[in-house]
C-alpha positions, 0 to 999 in steps of 0.5 A: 500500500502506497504510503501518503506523503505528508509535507510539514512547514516548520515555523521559523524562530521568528514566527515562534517569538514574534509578539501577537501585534508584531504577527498581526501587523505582518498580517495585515500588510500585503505587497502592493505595486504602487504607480512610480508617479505616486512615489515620493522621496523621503524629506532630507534623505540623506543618501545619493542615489548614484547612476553608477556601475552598480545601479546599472547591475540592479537594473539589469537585474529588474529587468531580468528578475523584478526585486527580490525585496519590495519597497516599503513607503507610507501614505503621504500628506500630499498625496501619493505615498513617501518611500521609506526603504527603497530608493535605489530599486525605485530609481532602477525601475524607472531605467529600466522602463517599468511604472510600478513596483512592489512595496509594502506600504504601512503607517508610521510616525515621523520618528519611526519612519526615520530610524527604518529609512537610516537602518535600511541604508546604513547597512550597505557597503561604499556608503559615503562620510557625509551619507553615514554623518548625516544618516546617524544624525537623522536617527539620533534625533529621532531616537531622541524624540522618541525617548522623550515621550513617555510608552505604554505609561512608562516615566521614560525621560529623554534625559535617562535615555543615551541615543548616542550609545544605543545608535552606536552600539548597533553600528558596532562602533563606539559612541565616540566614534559615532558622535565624531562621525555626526561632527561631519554634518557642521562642516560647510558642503565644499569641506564635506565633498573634499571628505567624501573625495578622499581629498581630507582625513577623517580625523583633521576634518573633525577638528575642523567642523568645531570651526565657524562657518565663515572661518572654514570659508576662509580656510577653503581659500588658505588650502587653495592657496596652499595646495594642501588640506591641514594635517590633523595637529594643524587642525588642532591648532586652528581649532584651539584659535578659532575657541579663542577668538583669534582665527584670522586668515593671516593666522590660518596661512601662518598655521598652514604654512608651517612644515607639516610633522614628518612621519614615517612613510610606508610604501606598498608596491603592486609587486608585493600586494599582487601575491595577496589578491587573485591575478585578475584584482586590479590596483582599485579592487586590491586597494579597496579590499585593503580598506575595508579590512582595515576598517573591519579591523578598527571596529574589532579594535573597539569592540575589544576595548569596550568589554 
């Protein structure tokens, strides 16, 4: 006698844990394809949306396959609906000629649909200093707000409520290196773009975001002039002028035109990086490859010195 076979869906951990209005709310969602006219950007979002090689992948991928993850947005006051999650797969499906895409849409508050639009993000790769700088921002203040209004009865008080460290410490960073990060947003947008470029370090810049708007204007004239971006001990020092009142321009071009403190200079030739990399890496890919280990690295560095 031929045997019945039974198939069995096991519940995911998720499903098994989720409360009962985190499962009704999934419930009550559905995917729903929304007319790309009807889609607004989020106000202030803080990430590019670049026609580059990788957007060209994506759309070739939309085209081939639709999206793996659909959009999520919520109903806007103007009409039409705010994209939350998925800029980038919206900008791929107008390239790729289509007029809708999935999304989830669901109502949030203001705060609510901020954190979800930064954690959506700031999870990608080659995401730029002013993208990560003003994404913590965004989230910082909204967590900020969110603490400051009490839930489900409870006396929570912003001021019991760091953001700073609960923001960092899901980035895996330490709250010193994210509120140096959020620093970045002070610098006026030509200081910023030479950041993003590479063209200034991190740590120079930070020092000079505590700079007046107007001194960093002058200062843009100095680094021009000097063909040079300030070392980080220059910048210190403009720094310490600037909080004592005396950042003139002729004292920024004193300062600039100081011999920058030599260092010890390590030298890295294709000869000897190649026997790391497959033959087919060019100098970009091993140079970047290289960066991003440093960086996972650094983070390791600061996990370890927070336990």
């Amino acid at each position: 006698m031929a045997s019945k076979e039974r198939k069995l869906s096991l519940a995911s951990y998720d499903d098994l844990f989720q409360s009962s209005d985190n499962r009704e709310t999934k419930q009550r969602e559905q995917i729903v394809e929304l007319p790309l006219k009807q889609l607004h950007p989020f106000k202030n979002h803080p990430f590019h949306v670049r026609d580059d090689e990788a957007m060209a992948h994506t759309v070739e991928s939309v085209k081939e396959y639709g999206v793996l993850t659909p959009g999520i947005a919520r109903p806007a006051p103007v009409g039409g609906y705010e994209i939350v999650a998925g800029h980038r797969r919206k900008h791929a499906y107008e390239l790729a000629g289509l007029t809708t895409m999935p999304f989830i849409v669901r109502e949030m508050d203001d705060d609510t649909a901020t954190i979800l639009m930064c954690d959506s993000n700031l999870q990608r790769e080659n995401i730029l200093p002013s993208e990560r700088a003003f994404a913590y921002k965004m989230k910082l203040e909204a967590m900020k707000r969110q603490a400051g209004r009490p839930k489900n009865n409870s006396p929570q008080v912003a001021s019991n409520f760091r953001s700073d460290d609960a923001v960092a410490k899901s980035a895996n960073i330490s709250g010193d290196t994210l509120r140096r990060i959020v620093r970045l947003t002070e610098l006026v947008p030509d200081l910023l773009q030479m950041v993003d470029d590479k063209k200034i370090a991190l740590n120079p810049a930070v020092e000079m975001s505590y700079l007046k708007p107007e001194e960093q204007s002058k200062l843009l004239n100095v680094m021009t002039a000097q063909e040079a971006p300030p070392s980080l001990s220059q910048a210190q020092r403009l720094k310490r002028c600037s909080q004592e009142g005396k950042l003139s321009e002729d004292v920024m071009d004193a300062i600039m035109s100081e011999e920058k403190k030599e260092v010890d200079r390590i030298t890295l030739t294709s000869d000897k990086l190649k026997q790391y990399f497959p033959k087919s890496f060019t100098p970009r890919q091993m140079e970047e490859t290289i960066f991003k280990l440093l960086e996972q690295w650094q983070q390791k560095r600061e996990r370890d010195m927070e336990r």
